[in-house]
Backbone atoms as SQL, in Angstrom:
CREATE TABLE atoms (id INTEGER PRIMARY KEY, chain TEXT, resi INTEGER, resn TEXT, atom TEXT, x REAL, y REAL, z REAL);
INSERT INTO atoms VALUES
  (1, 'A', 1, 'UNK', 'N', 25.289, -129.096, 24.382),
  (2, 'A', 1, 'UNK', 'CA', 25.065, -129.085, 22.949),
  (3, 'A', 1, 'UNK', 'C', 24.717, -127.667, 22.501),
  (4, 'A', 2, 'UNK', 'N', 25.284, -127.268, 21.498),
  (5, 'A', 2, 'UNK', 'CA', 25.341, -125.664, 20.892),
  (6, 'A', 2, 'UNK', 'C', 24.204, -126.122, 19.775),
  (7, 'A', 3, 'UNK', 'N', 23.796, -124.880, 19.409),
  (8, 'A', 3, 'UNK', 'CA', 22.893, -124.885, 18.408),
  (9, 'A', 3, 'UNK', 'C', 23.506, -124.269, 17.427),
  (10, 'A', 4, 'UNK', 'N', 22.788, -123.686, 16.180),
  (11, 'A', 4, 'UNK', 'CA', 23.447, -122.894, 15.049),
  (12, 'A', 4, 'UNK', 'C', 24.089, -121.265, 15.520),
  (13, 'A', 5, 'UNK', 'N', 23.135, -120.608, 16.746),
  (14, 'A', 5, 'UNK', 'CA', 24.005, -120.029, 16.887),
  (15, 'A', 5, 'UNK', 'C', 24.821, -119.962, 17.725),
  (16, 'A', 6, 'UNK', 'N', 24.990, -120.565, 17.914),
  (17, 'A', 6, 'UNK', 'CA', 26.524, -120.915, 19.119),
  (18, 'A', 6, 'UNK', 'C', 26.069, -120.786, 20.318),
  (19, 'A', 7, 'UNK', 'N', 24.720, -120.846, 20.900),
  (20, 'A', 7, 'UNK', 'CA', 24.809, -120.682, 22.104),
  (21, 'A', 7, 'UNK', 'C', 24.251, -122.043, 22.753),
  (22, 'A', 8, 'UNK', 'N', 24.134, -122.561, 23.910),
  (23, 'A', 8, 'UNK', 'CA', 24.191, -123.601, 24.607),
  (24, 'A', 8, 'UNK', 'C', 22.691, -123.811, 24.715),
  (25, 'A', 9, 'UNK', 'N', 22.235, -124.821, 24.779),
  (26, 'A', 9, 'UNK', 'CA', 21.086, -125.595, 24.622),
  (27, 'A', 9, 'UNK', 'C', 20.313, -125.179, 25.785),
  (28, 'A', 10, 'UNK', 'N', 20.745, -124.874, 27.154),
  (29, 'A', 10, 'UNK', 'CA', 20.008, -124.365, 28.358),
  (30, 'A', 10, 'UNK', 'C', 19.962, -123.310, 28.240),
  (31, 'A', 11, 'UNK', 'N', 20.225, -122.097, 27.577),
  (32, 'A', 11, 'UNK', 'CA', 20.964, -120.682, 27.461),
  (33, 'A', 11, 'UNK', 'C', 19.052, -120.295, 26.352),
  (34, 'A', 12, 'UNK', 'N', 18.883, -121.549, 25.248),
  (35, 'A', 12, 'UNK', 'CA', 18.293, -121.275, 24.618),
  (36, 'A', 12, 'UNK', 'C', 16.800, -121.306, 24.956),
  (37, 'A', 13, 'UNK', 'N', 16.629, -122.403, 25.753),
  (38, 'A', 13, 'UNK', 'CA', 15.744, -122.623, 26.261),
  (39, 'A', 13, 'UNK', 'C', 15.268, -121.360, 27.976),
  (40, 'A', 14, 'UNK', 'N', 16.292, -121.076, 28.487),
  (41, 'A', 14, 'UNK', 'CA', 15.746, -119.853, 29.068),
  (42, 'A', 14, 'UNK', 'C', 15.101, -118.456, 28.136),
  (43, 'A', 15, 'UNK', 'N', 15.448, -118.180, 27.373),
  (44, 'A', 15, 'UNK', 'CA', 15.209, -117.091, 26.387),
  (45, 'A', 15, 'UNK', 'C', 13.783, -117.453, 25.973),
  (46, 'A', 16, 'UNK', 'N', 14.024, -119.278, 25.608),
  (47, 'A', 16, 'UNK', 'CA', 12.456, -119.231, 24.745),
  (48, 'A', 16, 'UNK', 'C', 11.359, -118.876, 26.744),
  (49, 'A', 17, 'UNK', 'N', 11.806, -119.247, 27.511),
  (50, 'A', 17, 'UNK', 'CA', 10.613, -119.257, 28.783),
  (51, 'A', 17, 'UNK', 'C', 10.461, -117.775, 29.308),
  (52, 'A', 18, 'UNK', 'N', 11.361, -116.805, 28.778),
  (53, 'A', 18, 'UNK', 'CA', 11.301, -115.468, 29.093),
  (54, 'A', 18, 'UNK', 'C', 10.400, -115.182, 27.995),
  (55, 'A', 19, 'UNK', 'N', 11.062, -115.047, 27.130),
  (56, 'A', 19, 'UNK', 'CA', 9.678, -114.277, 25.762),
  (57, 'A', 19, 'UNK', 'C', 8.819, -115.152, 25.493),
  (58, 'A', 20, 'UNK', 'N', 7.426, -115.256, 25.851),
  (59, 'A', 20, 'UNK', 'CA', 6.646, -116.193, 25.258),
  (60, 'A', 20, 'UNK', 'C', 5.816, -115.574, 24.321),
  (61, 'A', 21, 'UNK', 'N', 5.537, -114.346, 23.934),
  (62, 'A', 21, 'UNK', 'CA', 5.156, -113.684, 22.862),
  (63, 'A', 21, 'UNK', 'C', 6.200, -112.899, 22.190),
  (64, 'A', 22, 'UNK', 'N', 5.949, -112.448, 20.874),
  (65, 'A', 22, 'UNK', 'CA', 6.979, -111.517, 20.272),
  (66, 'A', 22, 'UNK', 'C', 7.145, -110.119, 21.157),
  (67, 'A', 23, 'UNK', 'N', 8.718, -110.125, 21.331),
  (68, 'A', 23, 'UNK', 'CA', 9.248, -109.193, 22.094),
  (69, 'A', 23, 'UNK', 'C', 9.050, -107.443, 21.349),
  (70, 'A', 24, 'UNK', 'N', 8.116, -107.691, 20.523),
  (71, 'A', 24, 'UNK', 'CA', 8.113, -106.498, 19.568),
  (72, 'A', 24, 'UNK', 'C', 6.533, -106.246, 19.472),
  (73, 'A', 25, 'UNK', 'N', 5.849, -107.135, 18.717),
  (74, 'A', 25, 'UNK', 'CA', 3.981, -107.057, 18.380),
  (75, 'A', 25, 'UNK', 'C', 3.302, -107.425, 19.552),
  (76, 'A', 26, 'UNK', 'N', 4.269, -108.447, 20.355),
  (77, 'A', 26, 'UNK', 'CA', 3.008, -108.784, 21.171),
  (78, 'A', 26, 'UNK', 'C', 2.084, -110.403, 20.894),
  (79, 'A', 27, 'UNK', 'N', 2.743, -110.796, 19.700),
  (80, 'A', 27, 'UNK', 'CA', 2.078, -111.525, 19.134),
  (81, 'A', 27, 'UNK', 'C', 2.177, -112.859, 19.535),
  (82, 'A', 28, 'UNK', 'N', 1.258, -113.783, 19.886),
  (83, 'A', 28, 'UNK', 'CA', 1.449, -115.183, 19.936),
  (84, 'A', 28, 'UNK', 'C', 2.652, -116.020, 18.878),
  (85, 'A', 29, 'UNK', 'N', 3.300, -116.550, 19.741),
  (86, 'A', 29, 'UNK', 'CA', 3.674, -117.135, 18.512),
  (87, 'A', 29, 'UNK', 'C', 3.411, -118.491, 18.411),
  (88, 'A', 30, 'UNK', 'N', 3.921, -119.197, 16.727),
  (89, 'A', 30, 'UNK', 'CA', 3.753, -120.662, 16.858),
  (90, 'A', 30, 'UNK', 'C', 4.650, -121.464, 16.679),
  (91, 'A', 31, 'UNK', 'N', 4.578, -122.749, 16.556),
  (92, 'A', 31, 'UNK', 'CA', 5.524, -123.278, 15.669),
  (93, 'A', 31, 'UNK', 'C', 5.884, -123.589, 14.675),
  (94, 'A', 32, 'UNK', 'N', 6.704, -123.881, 14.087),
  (95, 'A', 32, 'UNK', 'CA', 7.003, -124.010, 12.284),
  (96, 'A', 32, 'UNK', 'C', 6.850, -125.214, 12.363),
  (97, 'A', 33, 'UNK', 'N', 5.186, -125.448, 11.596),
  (98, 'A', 33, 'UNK', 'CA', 4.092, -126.576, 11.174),
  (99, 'A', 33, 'UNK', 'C', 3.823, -125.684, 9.952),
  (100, 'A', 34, 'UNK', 'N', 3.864, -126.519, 9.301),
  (101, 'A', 34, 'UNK', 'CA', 2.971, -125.792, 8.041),
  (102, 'A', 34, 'UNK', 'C', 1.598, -125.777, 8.154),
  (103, 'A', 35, 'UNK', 'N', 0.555, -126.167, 8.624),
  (104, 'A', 35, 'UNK', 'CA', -0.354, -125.440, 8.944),
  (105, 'A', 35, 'UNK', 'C', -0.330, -123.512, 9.817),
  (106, 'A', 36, 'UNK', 'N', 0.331, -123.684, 10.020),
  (107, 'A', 36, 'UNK', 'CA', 0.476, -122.111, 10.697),
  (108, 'A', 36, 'UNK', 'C', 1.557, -121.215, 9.737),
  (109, 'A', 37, 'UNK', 'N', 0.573, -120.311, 9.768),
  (110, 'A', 37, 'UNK', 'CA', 1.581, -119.252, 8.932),
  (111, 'A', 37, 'UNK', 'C', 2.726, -118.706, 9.311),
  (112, 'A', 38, 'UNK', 'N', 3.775, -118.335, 8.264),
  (113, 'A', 38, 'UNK', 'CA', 4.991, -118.116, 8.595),
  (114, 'A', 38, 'UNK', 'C', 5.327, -116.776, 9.415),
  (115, 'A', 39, 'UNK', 'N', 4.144, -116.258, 8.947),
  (116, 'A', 39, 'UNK', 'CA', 4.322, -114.940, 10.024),
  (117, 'A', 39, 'UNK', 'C', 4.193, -114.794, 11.205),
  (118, 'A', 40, 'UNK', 'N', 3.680, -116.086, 11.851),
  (119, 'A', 40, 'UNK', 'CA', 3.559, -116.139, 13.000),
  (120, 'A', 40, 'UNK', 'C', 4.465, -117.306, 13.713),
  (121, 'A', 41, 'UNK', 'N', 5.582, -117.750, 13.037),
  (122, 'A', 41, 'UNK', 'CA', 5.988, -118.554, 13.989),
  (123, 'A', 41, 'UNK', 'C', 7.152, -117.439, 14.162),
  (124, 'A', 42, 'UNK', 'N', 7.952, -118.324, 15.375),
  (125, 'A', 42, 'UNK', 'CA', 9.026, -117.468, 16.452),
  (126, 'A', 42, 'UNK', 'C', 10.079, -117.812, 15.512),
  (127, 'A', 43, 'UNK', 'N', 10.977, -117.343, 15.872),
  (128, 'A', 43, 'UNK', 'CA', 12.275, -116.635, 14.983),
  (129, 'A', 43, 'UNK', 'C', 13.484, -116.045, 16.785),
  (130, 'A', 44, 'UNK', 'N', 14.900, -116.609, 16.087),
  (131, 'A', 44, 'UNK', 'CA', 15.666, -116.266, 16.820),
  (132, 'A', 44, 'UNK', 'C', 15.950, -114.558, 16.557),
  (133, 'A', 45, 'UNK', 'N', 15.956, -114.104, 17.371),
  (134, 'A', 45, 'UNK', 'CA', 16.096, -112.899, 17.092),
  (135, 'A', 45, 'UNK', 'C', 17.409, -111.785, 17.851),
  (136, 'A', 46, 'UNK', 'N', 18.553, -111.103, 17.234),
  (137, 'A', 46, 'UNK', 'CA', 19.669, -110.653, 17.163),
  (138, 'A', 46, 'UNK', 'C', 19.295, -109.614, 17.259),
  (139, 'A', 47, 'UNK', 'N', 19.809, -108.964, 18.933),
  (140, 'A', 47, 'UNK', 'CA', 18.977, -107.473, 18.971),
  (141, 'A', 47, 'UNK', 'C', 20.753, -106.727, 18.506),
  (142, 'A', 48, 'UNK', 'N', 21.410, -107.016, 18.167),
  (143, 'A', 48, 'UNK', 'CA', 23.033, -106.556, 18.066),
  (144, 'A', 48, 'UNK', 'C', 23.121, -107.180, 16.435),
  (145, 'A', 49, 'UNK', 'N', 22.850, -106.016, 15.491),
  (146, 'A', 49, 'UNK', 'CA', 22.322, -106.484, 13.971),
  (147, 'A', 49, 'UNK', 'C', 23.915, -106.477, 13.513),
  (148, 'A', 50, 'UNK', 'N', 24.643, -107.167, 14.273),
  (149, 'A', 50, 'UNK', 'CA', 26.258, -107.282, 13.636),
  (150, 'A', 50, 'UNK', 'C', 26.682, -108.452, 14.656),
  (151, 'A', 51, 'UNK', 'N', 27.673, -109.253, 13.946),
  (152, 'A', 51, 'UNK', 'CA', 27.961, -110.367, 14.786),
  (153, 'A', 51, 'UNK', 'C', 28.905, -109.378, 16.115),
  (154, 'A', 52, 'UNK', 'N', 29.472, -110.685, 17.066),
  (155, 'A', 52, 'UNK', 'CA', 28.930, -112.054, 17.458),
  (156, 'A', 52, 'UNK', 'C', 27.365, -112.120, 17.816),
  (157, 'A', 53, 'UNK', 'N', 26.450, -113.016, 17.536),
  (158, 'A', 53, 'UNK', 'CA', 25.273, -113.340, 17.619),
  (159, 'A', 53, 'UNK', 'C', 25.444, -114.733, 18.889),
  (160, 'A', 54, 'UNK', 'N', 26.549, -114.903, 19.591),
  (161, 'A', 54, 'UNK', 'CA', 25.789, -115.766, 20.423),
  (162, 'A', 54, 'UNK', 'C', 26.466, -115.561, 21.999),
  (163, 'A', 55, 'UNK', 'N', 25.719, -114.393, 22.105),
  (164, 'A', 55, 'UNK', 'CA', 25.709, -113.489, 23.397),
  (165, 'A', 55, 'UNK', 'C', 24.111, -113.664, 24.022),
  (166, 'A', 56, 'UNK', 'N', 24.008, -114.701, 25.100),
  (167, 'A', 56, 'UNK', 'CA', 22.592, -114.551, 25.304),
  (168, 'A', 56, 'UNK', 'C', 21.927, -113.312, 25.666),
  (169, 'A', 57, 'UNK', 'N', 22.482, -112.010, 26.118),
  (170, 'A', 57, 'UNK', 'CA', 22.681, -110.596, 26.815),
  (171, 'A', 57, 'UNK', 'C', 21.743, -110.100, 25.229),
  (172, 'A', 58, 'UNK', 'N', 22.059, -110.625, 24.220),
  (173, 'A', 58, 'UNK', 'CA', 21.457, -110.041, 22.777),
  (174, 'A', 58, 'UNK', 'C', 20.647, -110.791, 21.713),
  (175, 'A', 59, 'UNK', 'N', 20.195, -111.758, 22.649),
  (176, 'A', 59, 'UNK', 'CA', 19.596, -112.801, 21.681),
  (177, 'A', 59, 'UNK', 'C', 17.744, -113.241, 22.509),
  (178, 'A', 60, 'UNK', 'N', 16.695, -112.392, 22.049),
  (179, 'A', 60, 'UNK', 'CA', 15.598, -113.174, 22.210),
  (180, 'A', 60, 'UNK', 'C', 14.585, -113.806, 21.080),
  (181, 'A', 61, 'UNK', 'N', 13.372, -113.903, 21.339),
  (182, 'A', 61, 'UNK', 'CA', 12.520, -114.406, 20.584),
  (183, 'A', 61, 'UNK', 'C', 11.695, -113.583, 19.665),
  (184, 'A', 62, 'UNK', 'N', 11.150, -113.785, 18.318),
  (185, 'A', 62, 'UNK', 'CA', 9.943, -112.650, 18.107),
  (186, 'A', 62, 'UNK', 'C', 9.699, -113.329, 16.832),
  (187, 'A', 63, 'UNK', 'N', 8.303, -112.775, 16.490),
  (188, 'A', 63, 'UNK', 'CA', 7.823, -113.341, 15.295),
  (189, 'A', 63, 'UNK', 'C', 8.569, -113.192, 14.020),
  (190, 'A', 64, 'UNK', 'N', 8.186, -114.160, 13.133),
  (191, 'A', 64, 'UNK', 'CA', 8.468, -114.202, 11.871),
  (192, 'A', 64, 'UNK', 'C', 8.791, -112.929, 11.206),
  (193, 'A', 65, 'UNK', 'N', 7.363, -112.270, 10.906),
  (194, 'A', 65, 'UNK', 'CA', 7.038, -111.214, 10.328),
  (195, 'A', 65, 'UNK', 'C', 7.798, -110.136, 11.471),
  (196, 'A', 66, 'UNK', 'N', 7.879, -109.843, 12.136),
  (197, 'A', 66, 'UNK', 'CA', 8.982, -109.049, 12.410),
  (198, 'A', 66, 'UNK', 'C', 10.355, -108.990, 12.315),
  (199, 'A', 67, 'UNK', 'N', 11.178, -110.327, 12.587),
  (200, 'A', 67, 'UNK', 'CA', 12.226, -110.060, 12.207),
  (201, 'A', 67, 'UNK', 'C', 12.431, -110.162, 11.202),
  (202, 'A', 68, 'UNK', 'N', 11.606, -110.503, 10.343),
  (203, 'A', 68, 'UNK', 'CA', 12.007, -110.232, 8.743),
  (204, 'A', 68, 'UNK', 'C', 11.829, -108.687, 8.431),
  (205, 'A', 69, 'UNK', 'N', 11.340, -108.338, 8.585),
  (206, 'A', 69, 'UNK', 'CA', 10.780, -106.819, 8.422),
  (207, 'A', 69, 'UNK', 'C', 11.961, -106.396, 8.808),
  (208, 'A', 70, 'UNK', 'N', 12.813, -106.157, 10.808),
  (209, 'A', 70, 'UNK', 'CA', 14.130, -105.523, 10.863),
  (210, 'A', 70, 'UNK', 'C', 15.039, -106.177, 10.058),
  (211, 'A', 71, 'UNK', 'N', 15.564, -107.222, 9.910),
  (212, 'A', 71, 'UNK', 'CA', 16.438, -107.863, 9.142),
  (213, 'A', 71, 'UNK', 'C', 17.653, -107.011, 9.527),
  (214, 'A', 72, 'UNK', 'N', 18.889, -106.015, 9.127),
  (215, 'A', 72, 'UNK', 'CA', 19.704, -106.107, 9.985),
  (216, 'A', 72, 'UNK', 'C', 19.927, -104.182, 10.082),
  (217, 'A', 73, 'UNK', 'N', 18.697, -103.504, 10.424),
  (218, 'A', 73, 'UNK', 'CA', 18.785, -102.292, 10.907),
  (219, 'A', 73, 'UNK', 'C', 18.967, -102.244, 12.608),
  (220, 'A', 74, 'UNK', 'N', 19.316, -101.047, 12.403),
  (221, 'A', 74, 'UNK', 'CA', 19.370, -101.062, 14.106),
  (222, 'A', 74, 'UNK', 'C', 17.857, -100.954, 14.723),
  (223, 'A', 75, 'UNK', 'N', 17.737, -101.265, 16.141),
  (224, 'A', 75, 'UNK', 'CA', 16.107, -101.380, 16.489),
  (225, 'A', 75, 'UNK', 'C', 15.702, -99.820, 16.303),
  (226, 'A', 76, 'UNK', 'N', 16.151, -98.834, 16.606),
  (227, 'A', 76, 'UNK', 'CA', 15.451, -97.581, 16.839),
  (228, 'A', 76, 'UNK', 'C', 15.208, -96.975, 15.108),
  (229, 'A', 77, 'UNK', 'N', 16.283, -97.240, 13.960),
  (230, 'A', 77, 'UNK', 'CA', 15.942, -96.827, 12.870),
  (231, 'A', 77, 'UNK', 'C', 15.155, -97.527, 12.393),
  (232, 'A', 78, 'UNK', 'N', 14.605, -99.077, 13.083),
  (233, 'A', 78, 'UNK', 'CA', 13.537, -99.479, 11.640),
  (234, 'A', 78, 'UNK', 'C', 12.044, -99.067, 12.988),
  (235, 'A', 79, 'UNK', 'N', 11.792, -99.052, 14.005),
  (236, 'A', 79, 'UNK', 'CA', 10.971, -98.286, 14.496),
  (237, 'A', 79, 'UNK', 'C', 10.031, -96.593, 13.806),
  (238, 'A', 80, 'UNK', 'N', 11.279, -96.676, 13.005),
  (239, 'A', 80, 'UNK', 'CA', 10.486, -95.507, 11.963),
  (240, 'A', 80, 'UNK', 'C', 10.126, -96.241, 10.563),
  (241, 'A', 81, 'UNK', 'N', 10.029, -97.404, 10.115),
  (242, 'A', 81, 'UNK', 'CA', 9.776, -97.863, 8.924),
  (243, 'A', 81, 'UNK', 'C', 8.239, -98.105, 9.081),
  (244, 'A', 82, 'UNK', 'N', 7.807, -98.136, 7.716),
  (245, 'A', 82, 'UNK', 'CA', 6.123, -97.948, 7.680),
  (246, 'A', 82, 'UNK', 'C', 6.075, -99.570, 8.502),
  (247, 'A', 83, 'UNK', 'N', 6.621, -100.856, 9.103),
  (248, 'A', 83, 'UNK', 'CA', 5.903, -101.557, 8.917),
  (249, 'A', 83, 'UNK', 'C', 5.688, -101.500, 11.043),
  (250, 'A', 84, 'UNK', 'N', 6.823, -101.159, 11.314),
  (251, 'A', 84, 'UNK', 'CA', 6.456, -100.528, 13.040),
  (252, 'A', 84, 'UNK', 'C', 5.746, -99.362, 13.029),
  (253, 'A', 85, 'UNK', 'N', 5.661, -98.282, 11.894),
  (254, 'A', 85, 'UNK', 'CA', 4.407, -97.150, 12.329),
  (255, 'A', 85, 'UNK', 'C', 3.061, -97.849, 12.396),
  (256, 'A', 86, 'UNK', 'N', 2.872, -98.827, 11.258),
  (257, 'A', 86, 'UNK', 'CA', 1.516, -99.434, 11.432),
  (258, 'A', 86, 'UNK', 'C', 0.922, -100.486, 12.568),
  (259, 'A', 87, 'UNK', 'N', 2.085, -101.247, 12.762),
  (260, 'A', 87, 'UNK', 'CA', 1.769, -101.748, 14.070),
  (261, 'A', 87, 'UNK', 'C', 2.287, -101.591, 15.496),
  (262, 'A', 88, 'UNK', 'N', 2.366, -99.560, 15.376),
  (263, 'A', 88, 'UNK', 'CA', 2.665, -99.314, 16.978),
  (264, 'A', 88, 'UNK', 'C', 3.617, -99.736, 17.376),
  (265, 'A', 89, 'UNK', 'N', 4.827, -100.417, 16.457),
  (266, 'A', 89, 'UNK', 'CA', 6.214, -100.828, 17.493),
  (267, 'A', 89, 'UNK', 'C', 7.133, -99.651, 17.393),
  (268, 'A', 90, 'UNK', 'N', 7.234, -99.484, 18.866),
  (269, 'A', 90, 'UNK', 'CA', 7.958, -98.641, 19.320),
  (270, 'A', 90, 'UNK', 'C', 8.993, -98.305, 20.742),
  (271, 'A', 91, 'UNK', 'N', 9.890, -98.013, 21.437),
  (272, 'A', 91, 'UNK', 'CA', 10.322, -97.914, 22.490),
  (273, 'A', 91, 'UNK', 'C', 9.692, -98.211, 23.676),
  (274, 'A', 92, 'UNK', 'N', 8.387, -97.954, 23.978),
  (275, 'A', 92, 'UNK', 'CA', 7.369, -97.964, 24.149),
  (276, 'A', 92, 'UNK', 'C', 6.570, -98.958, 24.167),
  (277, 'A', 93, 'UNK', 'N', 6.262, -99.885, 23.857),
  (278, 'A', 93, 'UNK', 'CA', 5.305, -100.664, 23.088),
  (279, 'A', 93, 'UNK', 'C', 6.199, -102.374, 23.349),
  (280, 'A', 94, 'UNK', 'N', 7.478, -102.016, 23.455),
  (281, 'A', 94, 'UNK', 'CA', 8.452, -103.053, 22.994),
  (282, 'A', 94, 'UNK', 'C', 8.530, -103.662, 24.350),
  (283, 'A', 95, 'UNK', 'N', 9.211, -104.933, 24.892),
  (284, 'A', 95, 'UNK', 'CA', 9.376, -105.901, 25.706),
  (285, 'A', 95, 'UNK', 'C', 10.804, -105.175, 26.900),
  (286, 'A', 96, 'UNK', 'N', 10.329, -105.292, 28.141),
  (287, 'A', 96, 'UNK', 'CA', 11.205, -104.665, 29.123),
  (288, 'A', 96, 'UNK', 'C', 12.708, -105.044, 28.672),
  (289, 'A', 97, 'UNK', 'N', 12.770, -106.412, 28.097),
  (290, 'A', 97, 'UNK', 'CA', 14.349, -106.814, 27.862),
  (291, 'A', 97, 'UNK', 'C', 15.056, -105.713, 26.397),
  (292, 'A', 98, 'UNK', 'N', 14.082, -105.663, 25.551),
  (293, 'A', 98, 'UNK', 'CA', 14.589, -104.627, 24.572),
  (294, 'A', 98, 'UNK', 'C', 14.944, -103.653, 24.801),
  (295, 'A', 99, 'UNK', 'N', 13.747, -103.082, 25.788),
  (296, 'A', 99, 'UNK', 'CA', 14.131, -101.904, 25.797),
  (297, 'A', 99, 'UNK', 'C', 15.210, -101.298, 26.187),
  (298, 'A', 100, 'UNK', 'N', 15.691, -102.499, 27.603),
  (299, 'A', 100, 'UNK', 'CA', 17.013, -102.153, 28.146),
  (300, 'A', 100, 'UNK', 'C', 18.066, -102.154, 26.998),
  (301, 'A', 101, 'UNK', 'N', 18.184, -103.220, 25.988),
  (302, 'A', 101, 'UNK', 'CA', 18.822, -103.224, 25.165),
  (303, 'A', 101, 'UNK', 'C', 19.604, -101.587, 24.025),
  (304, 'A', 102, 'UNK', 'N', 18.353, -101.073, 24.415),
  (305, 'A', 102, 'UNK', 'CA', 18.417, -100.044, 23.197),
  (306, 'A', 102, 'UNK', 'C', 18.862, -99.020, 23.711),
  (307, 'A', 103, 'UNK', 'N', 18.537, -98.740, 25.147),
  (308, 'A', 103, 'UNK', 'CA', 19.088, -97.798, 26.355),
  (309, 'A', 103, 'UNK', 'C', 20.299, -97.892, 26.808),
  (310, 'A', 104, 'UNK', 'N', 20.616, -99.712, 27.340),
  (311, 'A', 104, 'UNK', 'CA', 22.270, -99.710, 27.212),
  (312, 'A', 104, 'UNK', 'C', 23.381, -99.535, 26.316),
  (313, 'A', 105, 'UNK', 'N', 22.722, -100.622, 25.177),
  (314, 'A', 105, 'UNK', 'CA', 23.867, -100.906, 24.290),
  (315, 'A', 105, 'UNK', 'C', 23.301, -99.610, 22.685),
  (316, 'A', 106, 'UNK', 'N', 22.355, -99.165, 22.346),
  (317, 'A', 106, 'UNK', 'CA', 22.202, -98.516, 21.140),
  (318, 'A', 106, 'UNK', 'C', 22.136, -96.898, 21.563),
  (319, 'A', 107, 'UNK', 'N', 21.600, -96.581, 22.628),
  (320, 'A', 107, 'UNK', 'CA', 21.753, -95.161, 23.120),
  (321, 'A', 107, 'UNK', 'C', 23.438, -94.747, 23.047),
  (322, 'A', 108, 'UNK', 'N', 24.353, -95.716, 23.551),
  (323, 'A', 108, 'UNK', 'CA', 25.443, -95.577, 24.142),
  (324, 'A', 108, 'UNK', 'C', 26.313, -95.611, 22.780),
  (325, 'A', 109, 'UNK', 'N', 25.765, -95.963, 21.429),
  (326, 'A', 109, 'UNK', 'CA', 27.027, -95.778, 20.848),
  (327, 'A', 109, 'UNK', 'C', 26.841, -94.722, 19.742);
């Protein structure tokens, strides 16, 4: 069974058991209950801000409030936007799977 973004139901569920915090803040996340704020629940997250989006190689987890914040810059240009200067996200700072991300696929083009 595929989900919305096209990727396979076991495919999705490894991703959620790899990132269990946001791959960016660090942040716990929750679930989308309305008791918990929206900024903190998890969000599919498209490290390749142009389709195809259902490449598991480019697809992890991260909070709300972050991927709303990148929405569809590349990772290293919104790393300079006031809302990663304030909370320290950076190359650095970011989740071993990103980082490879940004080294393989965003260094390289």
């Amino acid at each position: 069974m595929k989900n919305n973004y096209g990727l396979p139901k076991t495919e999705l569920q490894k991703i959620f058991e790899r990132d269990k915090v946001c791959v960016y803040c660090k942040k716990k996340m929750l679930g989308h209950i309305s008791d918990n704020p929206r900024s903190d629940w998890y969000t599919i997250e498209h490290l390749n801000y142009l389709p195809p989006w259902n490449n598991p190689s480019t697809v992890t987890i991260c909070c709300w409030g972050c991927n709303s914040s990148r929405g569809n810059k590349k990772i290293r240009d919104w790393f300079k936007t006031p809302y990663c200067l304030d909370k320290n996200i950076n190359e650095k700072t970011v989740s071993k799977f990103v980082y490879r991300y940004i080294s393989d696929v965003e260094d390289r083009k």
